[in-house]
N, C-alpha and C positions, 0 to 999 in steps of 0.2 A: 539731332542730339538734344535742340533745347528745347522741342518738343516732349524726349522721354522724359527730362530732369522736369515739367514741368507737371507731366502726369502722375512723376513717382510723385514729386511732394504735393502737389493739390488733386491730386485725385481726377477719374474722367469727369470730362461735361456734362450737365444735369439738361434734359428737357425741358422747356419752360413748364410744360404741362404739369413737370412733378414739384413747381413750386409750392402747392398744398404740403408735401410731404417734407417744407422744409419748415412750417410754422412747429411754436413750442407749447409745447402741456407745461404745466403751471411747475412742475419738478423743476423741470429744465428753466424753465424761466425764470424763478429763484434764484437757480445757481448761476447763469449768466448775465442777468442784470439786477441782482442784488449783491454781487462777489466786490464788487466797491465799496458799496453802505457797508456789509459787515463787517470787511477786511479792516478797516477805520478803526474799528476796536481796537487794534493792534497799534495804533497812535495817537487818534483822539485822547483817551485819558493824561497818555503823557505831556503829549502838548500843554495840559492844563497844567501837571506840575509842574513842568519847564518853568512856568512862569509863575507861580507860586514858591520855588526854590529863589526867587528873588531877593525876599525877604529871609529865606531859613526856613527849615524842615519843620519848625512847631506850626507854619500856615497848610502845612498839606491838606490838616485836616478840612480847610475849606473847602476842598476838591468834591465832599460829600453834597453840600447845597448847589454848585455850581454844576456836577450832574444831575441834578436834580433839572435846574435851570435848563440844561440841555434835553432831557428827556423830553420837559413839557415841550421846548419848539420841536422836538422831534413829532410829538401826536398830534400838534397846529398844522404843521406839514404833508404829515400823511393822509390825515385829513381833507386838507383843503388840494392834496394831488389827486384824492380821489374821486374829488369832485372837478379835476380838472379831465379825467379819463371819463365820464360820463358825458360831460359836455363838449369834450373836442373828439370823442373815439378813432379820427382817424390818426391818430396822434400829432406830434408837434409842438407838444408841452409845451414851456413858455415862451417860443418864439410865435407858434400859433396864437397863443392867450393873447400876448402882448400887443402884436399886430391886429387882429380886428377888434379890442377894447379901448386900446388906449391910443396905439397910430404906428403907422409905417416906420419910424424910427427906432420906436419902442420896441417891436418885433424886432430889429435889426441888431440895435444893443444886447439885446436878451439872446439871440441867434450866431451873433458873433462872438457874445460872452461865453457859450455855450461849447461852442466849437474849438475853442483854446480851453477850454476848462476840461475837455476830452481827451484835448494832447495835457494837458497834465495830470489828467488821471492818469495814463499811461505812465507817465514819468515820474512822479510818483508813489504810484503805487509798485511800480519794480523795482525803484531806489529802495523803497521800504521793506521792501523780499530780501535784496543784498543786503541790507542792514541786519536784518533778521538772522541771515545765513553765517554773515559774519560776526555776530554778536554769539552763536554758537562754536564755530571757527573762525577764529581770532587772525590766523594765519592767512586769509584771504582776503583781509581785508581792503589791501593793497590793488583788488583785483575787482574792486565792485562796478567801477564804471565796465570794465568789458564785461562782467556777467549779465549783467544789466541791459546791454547792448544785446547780446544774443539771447538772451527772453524777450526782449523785443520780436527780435527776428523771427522766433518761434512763433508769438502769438498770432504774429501778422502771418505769418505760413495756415497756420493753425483756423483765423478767422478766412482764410482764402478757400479755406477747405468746405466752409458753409456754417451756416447758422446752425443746424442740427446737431452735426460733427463736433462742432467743438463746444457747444452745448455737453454732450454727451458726456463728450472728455472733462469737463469743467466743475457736473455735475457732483463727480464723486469727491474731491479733496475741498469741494465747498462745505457737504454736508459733514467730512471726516475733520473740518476745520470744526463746525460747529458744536460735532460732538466732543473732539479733545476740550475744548473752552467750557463747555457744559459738566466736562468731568475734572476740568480742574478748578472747578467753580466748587463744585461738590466737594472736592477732598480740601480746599482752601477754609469751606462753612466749618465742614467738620472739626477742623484744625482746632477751627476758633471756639467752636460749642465745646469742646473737648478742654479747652481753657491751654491747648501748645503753644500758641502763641502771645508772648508776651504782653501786659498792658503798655511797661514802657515804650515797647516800640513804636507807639504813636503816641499825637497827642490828642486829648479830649477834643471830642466837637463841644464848640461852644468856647474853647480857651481864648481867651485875649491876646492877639498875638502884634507889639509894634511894628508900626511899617505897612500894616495894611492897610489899602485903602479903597473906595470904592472902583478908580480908576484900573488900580492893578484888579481889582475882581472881575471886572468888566473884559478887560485884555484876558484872563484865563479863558471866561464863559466864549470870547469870540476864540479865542485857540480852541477850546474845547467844541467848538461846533464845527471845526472841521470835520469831525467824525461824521457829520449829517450828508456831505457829499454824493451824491450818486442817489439821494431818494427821487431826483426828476427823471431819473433813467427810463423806469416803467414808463412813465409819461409818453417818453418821447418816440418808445419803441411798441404801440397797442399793433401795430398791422404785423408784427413778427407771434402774436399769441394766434393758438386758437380758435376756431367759433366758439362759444359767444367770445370776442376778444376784448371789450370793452369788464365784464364781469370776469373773465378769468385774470385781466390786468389787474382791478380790484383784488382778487382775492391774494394775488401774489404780493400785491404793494404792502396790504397788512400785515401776511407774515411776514417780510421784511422786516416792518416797523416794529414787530412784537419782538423777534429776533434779536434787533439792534438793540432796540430798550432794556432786556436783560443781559444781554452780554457786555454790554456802555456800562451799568449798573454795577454788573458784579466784576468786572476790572477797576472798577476805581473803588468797590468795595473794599475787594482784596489789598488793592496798593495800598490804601488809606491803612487799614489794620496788620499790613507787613510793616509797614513804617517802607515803604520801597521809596529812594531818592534815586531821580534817574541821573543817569551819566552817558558819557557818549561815547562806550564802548559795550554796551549789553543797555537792551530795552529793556520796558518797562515789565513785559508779559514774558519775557526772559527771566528777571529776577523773580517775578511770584512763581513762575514753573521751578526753578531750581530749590525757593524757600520750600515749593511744596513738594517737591521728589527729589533732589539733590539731584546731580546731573547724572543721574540714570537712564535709563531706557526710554521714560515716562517724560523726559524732560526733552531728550530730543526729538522723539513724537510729536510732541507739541511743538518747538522750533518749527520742525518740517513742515506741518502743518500750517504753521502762520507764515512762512515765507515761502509756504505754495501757494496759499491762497491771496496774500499782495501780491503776488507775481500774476498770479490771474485774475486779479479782481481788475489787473487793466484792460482783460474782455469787456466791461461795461461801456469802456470808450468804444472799443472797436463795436460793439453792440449800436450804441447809440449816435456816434457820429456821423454813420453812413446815413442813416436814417433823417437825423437835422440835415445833413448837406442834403439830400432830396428834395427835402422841402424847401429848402432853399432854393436850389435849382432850379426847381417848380417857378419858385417865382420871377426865377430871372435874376437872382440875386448874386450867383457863383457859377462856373463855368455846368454845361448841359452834361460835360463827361461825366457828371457824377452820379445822372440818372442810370446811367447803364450797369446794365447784372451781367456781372461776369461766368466764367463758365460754370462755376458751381449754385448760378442763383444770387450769389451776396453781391453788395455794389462794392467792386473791388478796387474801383480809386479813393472811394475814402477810405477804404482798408490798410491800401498803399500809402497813400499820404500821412494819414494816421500815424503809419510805422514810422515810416522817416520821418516827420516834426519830433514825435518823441527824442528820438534819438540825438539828434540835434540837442533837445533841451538836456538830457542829459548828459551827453560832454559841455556843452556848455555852463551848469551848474556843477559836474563833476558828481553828480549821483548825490548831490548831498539835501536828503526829502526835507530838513529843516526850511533850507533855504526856497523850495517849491510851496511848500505847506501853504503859508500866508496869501500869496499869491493869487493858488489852484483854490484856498477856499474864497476866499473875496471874489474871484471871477463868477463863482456858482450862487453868490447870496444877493450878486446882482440881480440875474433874471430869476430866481425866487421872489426878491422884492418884485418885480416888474408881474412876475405871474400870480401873484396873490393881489395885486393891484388892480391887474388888467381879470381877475372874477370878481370883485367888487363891484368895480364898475358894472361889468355885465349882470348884476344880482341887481343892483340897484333899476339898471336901464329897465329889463323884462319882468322885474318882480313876479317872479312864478310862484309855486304854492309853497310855501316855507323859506322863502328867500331870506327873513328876516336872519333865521340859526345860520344858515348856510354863510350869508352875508359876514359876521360875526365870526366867524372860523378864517375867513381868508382876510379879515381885518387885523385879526389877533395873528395870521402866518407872517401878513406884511411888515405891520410895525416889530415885529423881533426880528424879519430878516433885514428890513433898514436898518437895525439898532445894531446887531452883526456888522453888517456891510461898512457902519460907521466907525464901529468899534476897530475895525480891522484899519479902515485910512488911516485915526487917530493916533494908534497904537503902532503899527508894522509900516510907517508909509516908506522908511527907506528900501522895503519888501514888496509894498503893493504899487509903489507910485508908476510901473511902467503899463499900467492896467490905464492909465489917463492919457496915454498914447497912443495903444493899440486897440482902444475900443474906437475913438474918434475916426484913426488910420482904416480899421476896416470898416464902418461904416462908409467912409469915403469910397472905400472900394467896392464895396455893395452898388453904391450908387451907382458910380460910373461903369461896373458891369452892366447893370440893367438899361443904363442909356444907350451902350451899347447894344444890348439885345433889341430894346426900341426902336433904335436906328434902323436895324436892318428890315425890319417886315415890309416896311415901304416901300425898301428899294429892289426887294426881292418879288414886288407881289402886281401881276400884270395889270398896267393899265392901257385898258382899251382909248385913250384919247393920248397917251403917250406910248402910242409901241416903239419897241426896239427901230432904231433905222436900218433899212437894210444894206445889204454889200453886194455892190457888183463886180465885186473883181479880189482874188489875193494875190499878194507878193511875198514869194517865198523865199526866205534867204536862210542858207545849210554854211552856218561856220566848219571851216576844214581845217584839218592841222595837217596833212599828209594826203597822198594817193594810197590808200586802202582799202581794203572789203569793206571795214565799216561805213567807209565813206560811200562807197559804192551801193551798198543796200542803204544808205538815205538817201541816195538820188533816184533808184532805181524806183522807191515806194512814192519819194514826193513827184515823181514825172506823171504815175497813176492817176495823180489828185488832180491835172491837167488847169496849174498855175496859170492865172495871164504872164506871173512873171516869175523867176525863178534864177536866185543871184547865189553863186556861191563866193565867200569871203575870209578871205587867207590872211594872217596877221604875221608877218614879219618881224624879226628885231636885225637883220643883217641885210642891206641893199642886194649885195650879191643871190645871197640867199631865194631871196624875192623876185630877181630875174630868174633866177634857175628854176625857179618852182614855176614859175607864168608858161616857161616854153614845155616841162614837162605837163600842164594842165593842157593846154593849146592841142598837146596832141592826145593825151589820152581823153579829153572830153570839148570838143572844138565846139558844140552847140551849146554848151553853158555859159554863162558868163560868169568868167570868174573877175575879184574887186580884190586887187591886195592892198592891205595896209599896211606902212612903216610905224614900230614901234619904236623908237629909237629909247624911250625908258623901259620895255619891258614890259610894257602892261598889255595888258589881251581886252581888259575890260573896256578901258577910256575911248583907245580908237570904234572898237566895236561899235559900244555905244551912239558915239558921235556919227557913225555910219549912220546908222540906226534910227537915229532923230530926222537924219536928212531924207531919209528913204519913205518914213514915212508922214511928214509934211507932205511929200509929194504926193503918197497914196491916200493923203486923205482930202487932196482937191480931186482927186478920179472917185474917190466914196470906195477903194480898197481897202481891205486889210492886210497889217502885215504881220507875218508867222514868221518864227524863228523854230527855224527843224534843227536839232541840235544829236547829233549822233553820239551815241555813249556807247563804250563798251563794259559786257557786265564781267566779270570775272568769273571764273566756275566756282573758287572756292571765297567768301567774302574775306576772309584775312588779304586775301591781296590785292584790295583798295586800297590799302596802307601803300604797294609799292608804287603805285602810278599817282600823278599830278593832283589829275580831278582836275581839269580847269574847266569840263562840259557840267560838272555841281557846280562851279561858282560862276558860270554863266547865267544858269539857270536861278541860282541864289537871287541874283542881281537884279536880273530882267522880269521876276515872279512879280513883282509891284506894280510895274508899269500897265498902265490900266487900257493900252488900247493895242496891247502886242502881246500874239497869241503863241503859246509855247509847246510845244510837239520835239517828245523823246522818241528817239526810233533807237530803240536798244539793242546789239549786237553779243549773241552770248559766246563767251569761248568756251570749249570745248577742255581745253588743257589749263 
């Protein structure tokens, strides 16, 4: 049964061989690792008014130089990633960068930054769907954390399905997002050449406005560069493109960046000359669709489109998460399960995992994208600084042929992503300050993974001047709870193995009980020896144990081992584990540690 439910929703197992046929042409790779960067349009400008509404509606007009501000770190960016895709091709963006330029730690920061900045794309970006959804219907709003929750669920079904697959799927209401924004960019220009829309409703660029200050401009520009999010995605994900994959990564990072550049542009154009004041029950690209169609047809097109496409732009996580955890992996940094391709090709633990942290994060903020915003973008302007840093440095080390321009592009990425990153402490720290716990905490954790991974090669790895000692002898002792078949086919199997020693051991909680059981052993099995123990608390484990300790001191002045043959019965149907005890699991639970006592299930299946 949960093999069918697994085939209906993720589809059959893919051959390794036809993992060729799961890499993406530049279409598709647009739409699933740039559905982040673009979606951003739909809240980058607003962010910036939010905080420009500080002061009062005559500062809107700042929002015009402040995208502006944003635009250029956008081309410092794209720029200096694409020169991070020529130099690292096999990807790894800037946990790669960081780690062999600048150091091991560097790498880690940027790596672990990375990896929570994916589960908040996730969560954000489908907070921002529901906002969407509900800023057109009002009446649901009440209902955004569970909608929220099951687009999760979906996408994570959906990336289970494979890179191609939902590539496919993703592709269309990216490009139909693009085009509704393209056409109401057009009919919004019109508006205004056409002189519909009034002077008053904004105010002059250029007007003097009190209360402003460079501080509060500063706090817009770093809110407003949230919108830049997800431009390291391509970075991270070159082994998912194509042959050549390093120049079709190229070519897709730019249209991105062209993409974002005009539609960042022309949303803060428009709000700017609607005179649009955001509120917190209809967005920003809400109010210019209704000014520019009234809520006709044309208006909820567009709705649908921009809270389909935040809903999907959290593919970028799912896209590029799995991909940083590999490399990760690779290094010994996070658990090995994340190296593994699942049936469809994709690495479906970070797929998995991905889903559920999201999820998490949004009931725990309650779906509300203001409250992630700050955060999700501070986490990302980290390892931007870190990876515009860490090609500096390497431009300066190799000085190759034009190193000087190139040098200069990722000098000019770094100091605006520090000047962000600063912006953002300064400005949001009651928002960003748990980013100075959890970057530390997992670093920590990196580590002691990897020590972990260190430790073991030694101990696993044969030394001819220490081999193993050998055993001349085992002592085998079969815990019994009864006269049974099960019991019976573990003695029957362990006599085969021909034990020096072979002890069966019966635990009591009642004296009587405990002679009555010794006379009925004596005769159904008079050549074994059976060891009762009184429990007089009820425990199965304690005496056992203490059996256990004594049995085997003994067997390791002879140089024996001692096995614990433990008889379990399976159930036919598993719901009916629930009826029976399991006390041969918590035997086993217990005894799994002890380092010089060997464990042997001989499982007994029923039939009924």
């Amino acid at each position: 049964m949960m093999g069918f439910i697994k085939r209906s929703l993720i589809g059959r197992p893919l051959k390794s061989s036809e993992l060729m046929d799961q890499k993406l042409s530049k279409t598709k790779a647009l739409a699933i690792l740039s559905s982040d960067a673009l979606s951003s349009v739909a809240y980058g400008p607003e962010q910036i008014l939010i905080v420009l509404m500080a002061v009062g509606a005559a500062a809107l007009w700042y929002s015009v130089p402040i995208a502006v501000g944003v635009i250029v770190l956008l081309v410092a960016l794209i720029f200096s990633y694409r020169q991070v895709i020529y130099a690292y091709p096999h990807g790894g963006g800037a946990y790669i960068v960081s780690k062999e330029n600048i150091g091991q730690n560097a790498g880690l920061i940027a790596g672990g930054s990375l990896l929570v900045d994916y589960i908040l794309t996730v969560a954000v970006s489908v907070s921002a769907g529901t906002d969407a959804i509900t800023s057109a219907f009002p009446s649901l709003h009440h209902y955004g954390v569970l909608m929220a929750v099951i687009f999760v669920i979906l996408l994570t079904i959906l990336n289970l399905r494979g890179v191609t697959e939902s590539a496919t799927i993703l592709a269309y209401p990216v490009y139909l997002f693009v085009l509704s924004l393209f056409i109401l960019m057009g009919v919004g220009i019109y508006r205004i050449a056409n002189g519909e829309v009034p002077m008053a409703a904004h105010t002059a660029v250029g007007t003097p406005v009190a209360g402003v200050t460079l501080f509060l401009l500063l706090k817009a520009f770093a809110s407003g560069s949230s919108a830049l999010t997800g431009v390291e995605a391509i970075s991270n994900a070159i082994p998912n493109f194509r042959k050549p994959a390093p120049i079709n990564a190229t070519r897709t990072l730019l249209a991105m960046g062209g993409l974002l550049a005009i539609l960042f542009a022309g949303i803060v154009f428009l709000a700017y000359y609607y005179g649009i004041v955001p509120n917190a029950h209809q967005t920003v690209v809400s109010q210019i669709a209704e000014e520019s169609f009234g809520r006709g047809i044309m208006y909820f097109i567009i709705q649908g489109m921009t809270a389909l496409i935040l809903v999907l732009a959290a593919n970028t996580g799912f896209s590029a998460f799995p991909l940083l955890a590999v490399n990760l992996s690779k290094d010994k940094y996070i658990p090995r399960m994340f190296q593994i391709r699942g049936d469809r090709l994709g690495y479906s633990n970070g797929i998995i995992l991905l889903g559920l942290a999201a999820i998490v994060l949004i009931i725990l903020f309650g779906g509300k994208t203001e409250s992630l915003i700050p955060l999700y973008a501070t986490g990302v302007f980290i390892p931007f600084t870190l990876a515009q840093s860490g090609m500096m440095k390497k431009w300066w080390k190799e000085r190759p042929k034009g190193w000087q321009g190139k040098f200069a592009i990722n000098m000019i990425g770094a100091i605006i992503s520090f000047t962000v990153a600063a912006i953002f402490f300064m400005t949001k720290f009651t928002h960003v300050w748990p980013i100075l716990i959890f970057i530390p905490v997992i670093v920590i954790i990196f580590h002691r993974i990897k020590l972990h991974y260190d430790s073991i090669g030694p101990q696993l790895k044969l030394d001819a001047e220490n081999p193993m000692p050998a055993i001349d002898g085992n002592v085998m002792i079969i815990p019994v709870s009864g006269i049974t078949k099960m019991v019976e086919n573990s003695i029957n199997y362990v006599q085969k193995l021909h034990p020096e020693v072979l002890i069966a051991v019966y635990i009591a909680f009642d004296k009587d009980e405990m002679k009555a059981f010794e006379e009925k052993w004596n005769k159904w099995q008079p050549d074994i020896r059976l060891v009762t123990l009184y429990s007089p608390y009820r425990s199965i484990i304690q005496p056992l144990t203490k059996f256990i300790d004594k049995v085997e001191k003994r067997a390791r002045e002879n140089n024996y081992q001692v096995s614990i043959t433990i008889p379990q019965f399976i159930p036919k149907k598993g719901w009916h584990n629930i009826l029976h005890n399991q006390s041969s699991m918590l035997i086993k639970a217990y005894l799994l540690y002890r380092r010089n006592v060997v464990l042997v299930t001989i499982p007994f299946k029923l039939l009924k």
